[in-house]
C-alpha positions in Angstrom: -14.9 15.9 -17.3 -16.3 14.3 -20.5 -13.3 11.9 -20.5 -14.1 10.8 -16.2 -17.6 10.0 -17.4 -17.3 8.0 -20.1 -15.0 5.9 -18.6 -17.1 5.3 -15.7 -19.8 4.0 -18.0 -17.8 1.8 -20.3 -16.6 0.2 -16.7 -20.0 -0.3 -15.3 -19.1 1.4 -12.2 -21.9 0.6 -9.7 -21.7 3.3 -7.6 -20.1 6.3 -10.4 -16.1 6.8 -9.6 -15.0 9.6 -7.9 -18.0 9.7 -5.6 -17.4 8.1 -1.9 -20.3 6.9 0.0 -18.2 8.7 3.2 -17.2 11.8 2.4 -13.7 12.7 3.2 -13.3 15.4 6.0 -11.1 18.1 4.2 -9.7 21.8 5.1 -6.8 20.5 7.6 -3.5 21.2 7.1 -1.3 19.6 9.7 2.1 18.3 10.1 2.7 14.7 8.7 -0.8 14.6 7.7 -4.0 13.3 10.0 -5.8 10.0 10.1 -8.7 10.2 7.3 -12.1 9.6 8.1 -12.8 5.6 7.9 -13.6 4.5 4.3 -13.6 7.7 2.6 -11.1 7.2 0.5 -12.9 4.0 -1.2 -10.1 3.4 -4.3 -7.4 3.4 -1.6 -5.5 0.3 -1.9 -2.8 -1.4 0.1 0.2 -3.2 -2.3 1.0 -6.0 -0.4 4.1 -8.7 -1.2 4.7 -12.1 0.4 7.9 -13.0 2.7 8.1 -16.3 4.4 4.0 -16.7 4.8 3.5 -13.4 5.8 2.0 -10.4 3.9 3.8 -7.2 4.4 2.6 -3.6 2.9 5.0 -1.4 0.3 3.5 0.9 -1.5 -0.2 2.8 -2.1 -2.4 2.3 -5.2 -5.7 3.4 -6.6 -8.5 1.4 -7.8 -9.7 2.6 -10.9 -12.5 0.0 -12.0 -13.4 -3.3 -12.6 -10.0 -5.4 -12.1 -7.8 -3.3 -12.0 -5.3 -0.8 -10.0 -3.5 1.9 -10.9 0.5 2.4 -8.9 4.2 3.5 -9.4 6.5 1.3 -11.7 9.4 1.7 -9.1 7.1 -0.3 -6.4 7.5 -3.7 -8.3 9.8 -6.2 -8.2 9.8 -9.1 -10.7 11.2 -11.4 -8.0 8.3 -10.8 -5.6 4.5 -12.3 -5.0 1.9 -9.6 -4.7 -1.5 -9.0 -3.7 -4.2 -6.2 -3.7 -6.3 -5.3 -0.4 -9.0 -3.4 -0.9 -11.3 -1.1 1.2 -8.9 -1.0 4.2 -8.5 1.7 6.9 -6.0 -0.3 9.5 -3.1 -2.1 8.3 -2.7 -4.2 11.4 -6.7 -5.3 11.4 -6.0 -8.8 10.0 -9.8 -9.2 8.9 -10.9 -5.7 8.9 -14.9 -5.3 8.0 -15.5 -4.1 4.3 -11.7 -5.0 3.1 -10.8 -7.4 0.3 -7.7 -9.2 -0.4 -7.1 -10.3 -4.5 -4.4 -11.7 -6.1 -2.5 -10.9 -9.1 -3.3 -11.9 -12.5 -0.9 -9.5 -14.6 1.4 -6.6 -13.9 2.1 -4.2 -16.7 5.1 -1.7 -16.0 5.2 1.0 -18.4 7.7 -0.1 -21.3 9.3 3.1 -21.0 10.2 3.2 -17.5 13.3 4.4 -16.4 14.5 3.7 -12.6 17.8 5.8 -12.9 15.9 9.1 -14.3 12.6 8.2 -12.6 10.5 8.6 -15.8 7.5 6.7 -17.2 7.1 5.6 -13.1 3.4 4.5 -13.7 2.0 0.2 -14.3 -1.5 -1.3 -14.3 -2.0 -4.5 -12.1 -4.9 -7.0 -13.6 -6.7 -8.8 -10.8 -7.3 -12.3 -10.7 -11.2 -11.0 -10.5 -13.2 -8.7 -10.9 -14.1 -6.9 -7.9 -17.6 -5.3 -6.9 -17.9 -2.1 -5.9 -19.1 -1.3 -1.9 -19.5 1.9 0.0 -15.9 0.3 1.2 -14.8 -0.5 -2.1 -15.5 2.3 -5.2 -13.5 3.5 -7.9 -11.6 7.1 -8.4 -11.6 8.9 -11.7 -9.1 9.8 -14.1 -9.1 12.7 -15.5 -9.2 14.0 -19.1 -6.4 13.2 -21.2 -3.5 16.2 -21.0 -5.3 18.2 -17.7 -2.4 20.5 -16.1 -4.4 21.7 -12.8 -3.4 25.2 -12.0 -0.7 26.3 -9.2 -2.2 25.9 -5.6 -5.0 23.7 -6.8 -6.1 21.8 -3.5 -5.3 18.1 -3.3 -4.5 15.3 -1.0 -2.2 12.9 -0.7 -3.3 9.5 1.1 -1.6 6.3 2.3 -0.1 5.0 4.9 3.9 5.9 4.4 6.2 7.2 7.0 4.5 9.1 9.7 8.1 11.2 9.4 11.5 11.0 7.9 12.9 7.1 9.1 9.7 6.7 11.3 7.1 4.1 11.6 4.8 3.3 8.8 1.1 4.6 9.1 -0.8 2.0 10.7 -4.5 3.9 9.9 -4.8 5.2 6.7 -3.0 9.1 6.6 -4.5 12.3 4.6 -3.1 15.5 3.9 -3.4 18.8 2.0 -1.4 18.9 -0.4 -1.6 21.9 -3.0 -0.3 21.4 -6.8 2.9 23.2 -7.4 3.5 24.3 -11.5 6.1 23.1 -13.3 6.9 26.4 -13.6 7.6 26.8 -10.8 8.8 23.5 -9.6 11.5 22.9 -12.3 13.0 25.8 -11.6 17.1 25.2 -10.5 16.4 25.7 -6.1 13.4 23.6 -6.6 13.5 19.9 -8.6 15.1 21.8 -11.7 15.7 19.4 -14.2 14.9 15.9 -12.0 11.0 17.3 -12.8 9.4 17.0 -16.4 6.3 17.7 -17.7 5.2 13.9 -17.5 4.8 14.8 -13.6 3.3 17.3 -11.0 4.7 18.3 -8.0 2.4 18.8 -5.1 3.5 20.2 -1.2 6.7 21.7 -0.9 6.4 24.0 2.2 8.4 21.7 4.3 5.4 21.3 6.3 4.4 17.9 4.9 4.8 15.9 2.3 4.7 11.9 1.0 7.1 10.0 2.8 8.0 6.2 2.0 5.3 4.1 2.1 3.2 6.0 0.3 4.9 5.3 -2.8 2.2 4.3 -6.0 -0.6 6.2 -4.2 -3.0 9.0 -5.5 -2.6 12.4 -5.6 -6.5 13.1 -5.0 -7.5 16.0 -6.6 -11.9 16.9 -7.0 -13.4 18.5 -10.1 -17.4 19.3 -10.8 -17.6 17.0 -7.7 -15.8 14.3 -8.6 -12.8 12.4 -7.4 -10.3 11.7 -10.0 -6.6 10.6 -9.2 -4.2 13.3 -11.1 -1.0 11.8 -9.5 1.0 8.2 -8.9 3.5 9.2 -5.7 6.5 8.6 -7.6 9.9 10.3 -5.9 10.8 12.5 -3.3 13.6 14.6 -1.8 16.6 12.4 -0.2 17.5 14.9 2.6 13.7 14.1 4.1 10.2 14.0 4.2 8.3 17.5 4.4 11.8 19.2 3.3 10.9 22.9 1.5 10.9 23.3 -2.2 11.1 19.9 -2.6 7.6 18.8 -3.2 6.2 15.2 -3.8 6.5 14.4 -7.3 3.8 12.5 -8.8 3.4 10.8 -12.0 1.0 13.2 -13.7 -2.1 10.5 -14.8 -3.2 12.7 -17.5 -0.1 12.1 -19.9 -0.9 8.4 -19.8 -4.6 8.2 -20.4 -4.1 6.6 -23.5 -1.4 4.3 -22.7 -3.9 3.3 -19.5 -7.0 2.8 -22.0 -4.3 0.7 -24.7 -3.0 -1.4 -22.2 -7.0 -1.7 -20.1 -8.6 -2.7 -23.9 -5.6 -5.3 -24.9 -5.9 -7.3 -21.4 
């Protein structure tokens, strides 16, 4: 927890990441997820590109401080225009209250990344400026470098992917239960098997629900001593469906990449 606190200071949060001024509304467990409580998932963001004028959402992210955002390698696209909107619930609200939209300064991908193995699926955006923290607008934690949380260890998932396999996108912001599966256990060969590494976690797996597309670069959102911090970048999924059994999400695991996070943060 050391590490979460620290990094909060040296950021200057304003409110202290990992603490929501709206407390999410947890227990539930239903198919495809629910509709989260408005705002109380403050480090939330929407990664939004540009076609013809118009801004269209592709993938999740999570605020993590200052300027910038944490999100998946595999949701950018050197040919594309992005931007950042932070604090929103609805999608479709053009000018929702407490949401900001910020440009783009820098995106670093992870030099490492690998799109045919799926590997290293983790990049920093830099925003043009520096945003201030609201109860809409707050920064998650990251946990201490290396963390492995145990089997079962309650988390959620937010975004606004798929409602279901080849269905609509979320137009309110989705949360669900999602419990951490152990490498152990999710490596082996009926599971991921070898398509998982130690790099990631796998959360879900009951075929009951899982990430879906869309969700893509979110947080896996996982609270310890009462805070917040963002253990997993939705990376990959299982190509016969969302919610399909033994083939949990698989996130980026955040706490193999604290230092690359803090190298790359310092040297930009």
């Amino acid at each position: 927890m050391l590490g979460a606190v620290c990094l909060a200071v040296l950021l200057g949060y304003a409110y202290g990441c990992g603490q929501p001024a709206v407390p999410p509304l947890l227990g539930t467990r239903v198919v495809g997820g629910e509709d989260a409580r408005p705002h109380s998932w403050p480090w939330q963001i929407s990664l939004q590109y540009n076609f013809s004028g118009t801004w269209y959402h592709t993938c999740g992210g999570t605020f993590i401080g200052s300027s910038w955002v944490l999100t998946a390698a595999h949701c950018i696209s050197s040919s594309l225009t992005y931007r950042v909107v932070l604090g929103k619930q609805v999608l479709s609200e053009e000018d929702e209250p407490g949401s900001l939209a910020v440009g783009v300064e820098k995106i670093i991908v992870h030099e490492k990344w690998n799109s045919f193995l799926i590997v290293n699926d983790i990049a920093l955006i830099k925003l043009e400026q520096e945003v201030e923290e609201t109860e809409t607008i707050q920064a998650a934690c990251l946990p201490p470098d290396g963390l492995i949380l145990e089997n079962n260890y309650p988390c959620y998932i937010t975004g606004w992917g798929r409602l279901w396999t080849n269905g609509p996108l979320a137009d309110v912001l989705q949360q669900a239960l999602l419990p951490v599966v152990s490498y152990e256990i999710c490596s082996q060969r009926d599971w991921w098997g070898n398509n998982v590494r130690t790099t990631m976690v796998c959360a879900g797996g009951d075929g009951v629900v899982s990430g879906c597309n869309g969700d893509s670069g979110g947080p896996l959102n996982c609270q310890r001593e009462g805070l917040w911090e963002v253990h997993g970048i939705v990376s990959f999924g299982s190509a016969l469906g969302c919610n399909t059994a033994k083939k949990p999400t698989v996130f980026t695991r955040v706490s193999a990449y604290i230092d690359w996070i803090n190298k790359n943060m310092n040297a930009n």
